[in-house]
N, C-alpha and C positions, 0 to 999 in steps of 0.2 A: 519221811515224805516231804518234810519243808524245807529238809536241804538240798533234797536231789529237787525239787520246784525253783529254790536260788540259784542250783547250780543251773540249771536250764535256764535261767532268766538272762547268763552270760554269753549263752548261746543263739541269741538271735538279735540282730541287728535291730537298734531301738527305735528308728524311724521306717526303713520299709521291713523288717521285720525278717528279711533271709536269713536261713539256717545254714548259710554259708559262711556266716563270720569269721570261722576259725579259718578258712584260707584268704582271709580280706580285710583283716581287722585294722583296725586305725589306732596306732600308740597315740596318745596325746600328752604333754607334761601337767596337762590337768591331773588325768588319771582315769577320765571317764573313758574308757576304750570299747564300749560295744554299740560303734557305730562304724558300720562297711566303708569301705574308699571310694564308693559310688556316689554315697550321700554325702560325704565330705566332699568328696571332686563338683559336685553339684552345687554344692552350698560356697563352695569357695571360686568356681570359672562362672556361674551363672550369673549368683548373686552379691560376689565382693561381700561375704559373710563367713571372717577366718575364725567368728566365737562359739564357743561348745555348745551343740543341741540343750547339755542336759546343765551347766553350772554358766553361759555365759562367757565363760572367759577367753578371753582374746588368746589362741595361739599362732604363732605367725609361724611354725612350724611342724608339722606331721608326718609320723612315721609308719608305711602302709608293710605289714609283715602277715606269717601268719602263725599258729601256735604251734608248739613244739611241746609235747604233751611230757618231756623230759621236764620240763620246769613248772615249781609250783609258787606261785606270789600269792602273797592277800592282798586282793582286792581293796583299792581306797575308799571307796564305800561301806561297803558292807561285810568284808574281810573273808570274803570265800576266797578257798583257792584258784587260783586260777593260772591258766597256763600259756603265759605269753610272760614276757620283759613288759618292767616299766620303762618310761621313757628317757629318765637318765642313768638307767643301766647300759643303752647303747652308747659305743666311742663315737660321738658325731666331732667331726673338729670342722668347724665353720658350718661348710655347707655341704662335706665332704663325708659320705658315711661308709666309704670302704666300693672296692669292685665290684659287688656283689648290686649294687643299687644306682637308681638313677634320677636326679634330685630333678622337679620341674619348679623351676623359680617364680612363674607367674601365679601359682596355686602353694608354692612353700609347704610340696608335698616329697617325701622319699620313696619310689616305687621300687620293689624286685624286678630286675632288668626281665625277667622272663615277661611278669606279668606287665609292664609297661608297654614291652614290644606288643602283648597278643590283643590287649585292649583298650589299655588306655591310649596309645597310638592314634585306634581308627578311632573313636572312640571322639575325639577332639581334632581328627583330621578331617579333611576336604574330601573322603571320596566318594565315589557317584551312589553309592546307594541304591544301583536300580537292580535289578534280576539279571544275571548272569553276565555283568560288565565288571571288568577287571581293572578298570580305571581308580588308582589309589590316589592320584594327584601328588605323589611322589616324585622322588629324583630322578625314578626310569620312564614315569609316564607326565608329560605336561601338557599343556596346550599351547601354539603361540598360533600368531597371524596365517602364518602360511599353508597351517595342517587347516585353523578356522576355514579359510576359502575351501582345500580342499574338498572339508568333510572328512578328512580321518582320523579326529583327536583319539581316537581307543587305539591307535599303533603304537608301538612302542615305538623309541624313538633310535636311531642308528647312531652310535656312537661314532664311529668314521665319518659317517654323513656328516655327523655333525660339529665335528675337528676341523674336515674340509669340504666346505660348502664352496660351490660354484659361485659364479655371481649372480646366474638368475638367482640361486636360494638366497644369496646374501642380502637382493629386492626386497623375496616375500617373507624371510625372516624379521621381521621389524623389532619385537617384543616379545617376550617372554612371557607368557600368565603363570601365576600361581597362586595358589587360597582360594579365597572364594572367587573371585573374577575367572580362573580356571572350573571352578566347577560347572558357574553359571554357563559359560561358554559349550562345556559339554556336553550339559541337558539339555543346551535349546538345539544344537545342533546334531548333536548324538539321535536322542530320544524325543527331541518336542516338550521337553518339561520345565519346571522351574522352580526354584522354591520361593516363601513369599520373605520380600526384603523385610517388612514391619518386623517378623517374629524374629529370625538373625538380628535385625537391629535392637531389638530390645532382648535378646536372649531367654525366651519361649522355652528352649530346649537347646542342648546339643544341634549341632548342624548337623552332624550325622543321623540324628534319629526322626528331624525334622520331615516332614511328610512331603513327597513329590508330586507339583500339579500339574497337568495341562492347561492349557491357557485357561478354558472355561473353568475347570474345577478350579483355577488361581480365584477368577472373580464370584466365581458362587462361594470359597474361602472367604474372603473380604467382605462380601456383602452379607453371607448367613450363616457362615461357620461352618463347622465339620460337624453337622447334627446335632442331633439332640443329648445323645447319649454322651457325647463329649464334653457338653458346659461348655462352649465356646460359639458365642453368636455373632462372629465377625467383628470388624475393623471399623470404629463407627466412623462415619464423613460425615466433612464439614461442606454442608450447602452452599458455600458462601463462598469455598476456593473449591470447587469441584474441579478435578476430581481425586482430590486429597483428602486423604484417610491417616488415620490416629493406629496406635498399636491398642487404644482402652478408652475409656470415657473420661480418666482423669487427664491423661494427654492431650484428647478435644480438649476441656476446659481449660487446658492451660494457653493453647493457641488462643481459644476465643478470648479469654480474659488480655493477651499480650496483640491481636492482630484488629480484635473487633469491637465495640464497641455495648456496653450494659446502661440502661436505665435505672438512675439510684432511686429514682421518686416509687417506679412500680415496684422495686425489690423492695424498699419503706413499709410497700401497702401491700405487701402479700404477694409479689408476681416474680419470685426470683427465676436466676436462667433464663431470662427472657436477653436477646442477643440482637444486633444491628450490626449490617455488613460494615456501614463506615457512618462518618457524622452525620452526612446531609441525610440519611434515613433517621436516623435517629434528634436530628433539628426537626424535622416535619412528624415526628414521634410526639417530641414535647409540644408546639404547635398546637397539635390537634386533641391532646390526650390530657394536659396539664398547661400550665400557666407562664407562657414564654414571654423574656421581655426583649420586646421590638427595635430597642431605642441600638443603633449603628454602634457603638461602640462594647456594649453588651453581645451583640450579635457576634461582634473580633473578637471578644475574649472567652465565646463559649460556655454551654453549659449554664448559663443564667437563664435559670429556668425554677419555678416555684410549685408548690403543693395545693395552695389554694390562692383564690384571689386577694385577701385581703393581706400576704404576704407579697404579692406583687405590688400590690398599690403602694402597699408602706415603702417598698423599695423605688418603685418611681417617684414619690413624693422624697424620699431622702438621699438619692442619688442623683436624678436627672432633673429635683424641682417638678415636679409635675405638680400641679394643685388644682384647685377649683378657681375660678374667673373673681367668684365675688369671696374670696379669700377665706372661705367654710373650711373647715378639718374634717367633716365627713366623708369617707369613704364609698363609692356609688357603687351595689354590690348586685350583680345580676344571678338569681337563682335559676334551677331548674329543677322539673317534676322529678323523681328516680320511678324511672318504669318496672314494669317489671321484668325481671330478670337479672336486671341490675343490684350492686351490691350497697351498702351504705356508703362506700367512698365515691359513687357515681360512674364507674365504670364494670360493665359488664363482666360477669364471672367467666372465669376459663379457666379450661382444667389442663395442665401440665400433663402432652400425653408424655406414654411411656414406649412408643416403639421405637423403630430403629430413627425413624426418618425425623426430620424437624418439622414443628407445624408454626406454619408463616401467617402472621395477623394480615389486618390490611396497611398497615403502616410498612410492610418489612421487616417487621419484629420475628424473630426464632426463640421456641421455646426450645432447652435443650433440654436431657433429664439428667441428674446427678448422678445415676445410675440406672443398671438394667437389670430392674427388678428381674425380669425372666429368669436371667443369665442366674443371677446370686440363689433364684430360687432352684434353678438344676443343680448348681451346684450342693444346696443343702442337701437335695434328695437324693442325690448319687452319691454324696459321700458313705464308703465302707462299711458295715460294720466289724467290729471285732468279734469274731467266731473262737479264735484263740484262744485259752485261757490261761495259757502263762501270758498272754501279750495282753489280756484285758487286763489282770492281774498287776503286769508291769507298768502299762497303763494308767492305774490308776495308782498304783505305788508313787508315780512322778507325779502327776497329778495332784498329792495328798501332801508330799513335800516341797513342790513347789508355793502350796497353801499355808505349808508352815514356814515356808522362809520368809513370805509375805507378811502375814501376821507377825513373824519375829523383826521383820525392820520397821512393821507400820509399831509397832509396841514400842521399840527403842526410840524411834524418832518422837513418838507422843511424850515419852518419860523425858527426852533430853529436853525438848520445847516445856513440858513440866518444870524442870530444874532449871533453865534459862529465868524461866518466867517467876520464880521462887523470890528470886530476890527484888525483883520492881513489882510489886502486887497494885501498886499505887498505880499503874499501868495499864490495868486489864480491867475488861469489863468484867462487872459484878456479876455473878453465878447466878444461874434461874434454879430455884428449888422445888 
């Protein structure tokens, strides 16, 4: 029973988990081969991530086959048999793996010409994705200018026609579309649709698999996401360039930290994320809020600005000579009650909301939030569970040696810094007993 449980553990792909592996398996010269060519192709077009689910290792190379129950190999793992070629059993010479297969360079993957044509094709192509439109975005169907006026981008296109074009055609022929600029062209004027540019631009998904919107469902997309059940709560916007949107929150913050301006004294004192469209909100920020120094030259160079008063004084008495009339060194310090509501550094408490929107002080200040708790909390709760018991099983098998690889390099590395450390003892601090 534990071998026919191994041998079944070869049989389903180690990330989504299909029991289609043997017609899609992925050779790698690792040696870890039971991972599909979907999650490869994924991992490799999406995310520019050519290293092994399961060992790390960089392969700049893969070979998508599938098994041939004529052949039996042990396994480098775990030394079952199993029925597929390792990976330098195949003659590859360069990049070249025989008639039979068709290399995509951009992904340094080897497909079966069958299987390349029937999927991976559309699969990374442009085409329209709607119900019952035959537009592949191919070399018989394209778009340019002249079909756009018409409105007939779904006709195929006349070969004759298009050898010998007139010269009104040769007017309204201007440009040629194709990729995505062809597709976009066909949804708006085909069907009314569009997809949304953020997720294409940061690679969400496949273009093909990507979801089609009408205008509204574009901006109910952007602004609230595709439900609840999806884990996706929209594109968050920046208040400040409306009406420009981020693909995530980490993207906000990276604009806001490069386009707009932060307050160091309130992130000091507890108030981070808080945000200013440009300087002059954020000069009448410190002004009103903290301890600005006035003096014209200070004001040119910015950001001179202090925490408490009696760091301002010290800086106008050592900077600009500021002093007292009858030549005293005390400092003249005005206090105030803290009311309530207020916090011990004299400005009132505020809480960092969490929704979509930014919430504006009276100065002009945006608090942003670091994240969306919401969002992180659906996704915990929607995440799978494993029902499967050879895949919980597997599951935790990786799981349990990736614990032990850990513990093996955290142990090596402690021993070596041990041995380093052996011969300077005169070096190290004394041992607490």
């Amino acid at each position: 029973e534990e071998e026919q449980q191994q041998q079944q553990q070869h049989k389903h792909c180690l990330i989504c988990f299909s029991d289609k592996l043997h017609l899609r398996r992925t050779i790698s010269p690792c040696g870890h081969d039971d991972v599909c060519w979907q999650c490869h192709l994924q991992m490799r077009h999406l995310h520019s991530d050519l290293k092994c689910p399961v060992c790390k290792t960089t392969n700049e190379t893969l070979i998508v086959d599938k098994d041939n129950f004529s052949v039996d190999e042990a396994d480098a793992d775990d030394g079952i048999l199993v029925h597929h070629k390792r990976f330098n059993q195949y003659q590859l010479w360069g990049n070249d793996l025989g008639n039979g297969y068709v290399y995509r360079e951009d992904v340094g993957m080897h497909f079966p010409n069958e299987l390349y044509e029937e999927h991976v094709v559309p699969l990374l192509g442009y085409g329209c994705g709607m119900p019952n439109c035959e537009f592949t975005n191919g070399s018989d169907s394209y778009v340019n200018e002249r079909d756009a006026v018409q409105g007939d981008v779904c006709a195929p296109v006349d070969n004759k026609r298009k050898q010998q074009p007139n010269q009104q055609q040769q007017r309204g022929v201007k440009k040629r579309l194709t990729g995505l600029k062809a597709l976009k062209t066909h949804l708006r004027i085909d069907h009314g649709y569009a997809v949304c540019d953020l997720c294409v631009t940061n690679k969400r998904d496949f273009v093909s698999k990507l979801a089609r919107y009408t205008p509204q469902g574009l901006k109910r997309h952007q602004s609230h996401g595709d439900g609840e059940l999806s884990g996706f709560s929209g594109h968050p916007l920046c208040e400040f360039c409306k009406p420009l949107r981020f693909y995530d929150v980490v993207a906000l913050h990276e604009h806001l930290n490069k386009e707009h301006y932060k307050c160091h004294i309130c992130e000091k004192q507890g108030k981070p994320n808080q945000f200013f469209k440009d300087y002059n909100r954020l000069e009448r920020h410190f002004d009103r809020e903290h301890f600005l120094c006035h003096e014209p030259q200070c004001l040119a160079a910015r950001f001179m600005v202090f925490e408490n008063e009696i760091d301002l004084r010290a800086h106008e008495a050592s900077f600009h000579g500021t002093n007292r009339r009858d030549g005293g060194t005390k400092i003249k310090l005005e206090f105030r009650v803290r009311r309530e509501g207020e916090s011990d550094q004299g400005f009132s408490n505020q809480n960092v909301p969490t929704g979509d929107d930014f919430g504006f002080g009276l100065n002009g200040e945006a608090f942003v939030p670091e994240a969306l708790p919401e969002q992180r909390e659906r996704r915990q709760a929607n995440e799978p569970e494993i029902s499967h018991p050879i895949h919980a099983a597997r599951t935790a098998e990786m799981r349990a040696h990736a614990a032990r690889m850990r513990e093996r390099e955290h142990g090596g590395a402690a021993a070596a810094s041990a041995g380093s450390s052996a011969g300077r003892v005169g070096e190290a601090f004394p041992a607490l007993d």
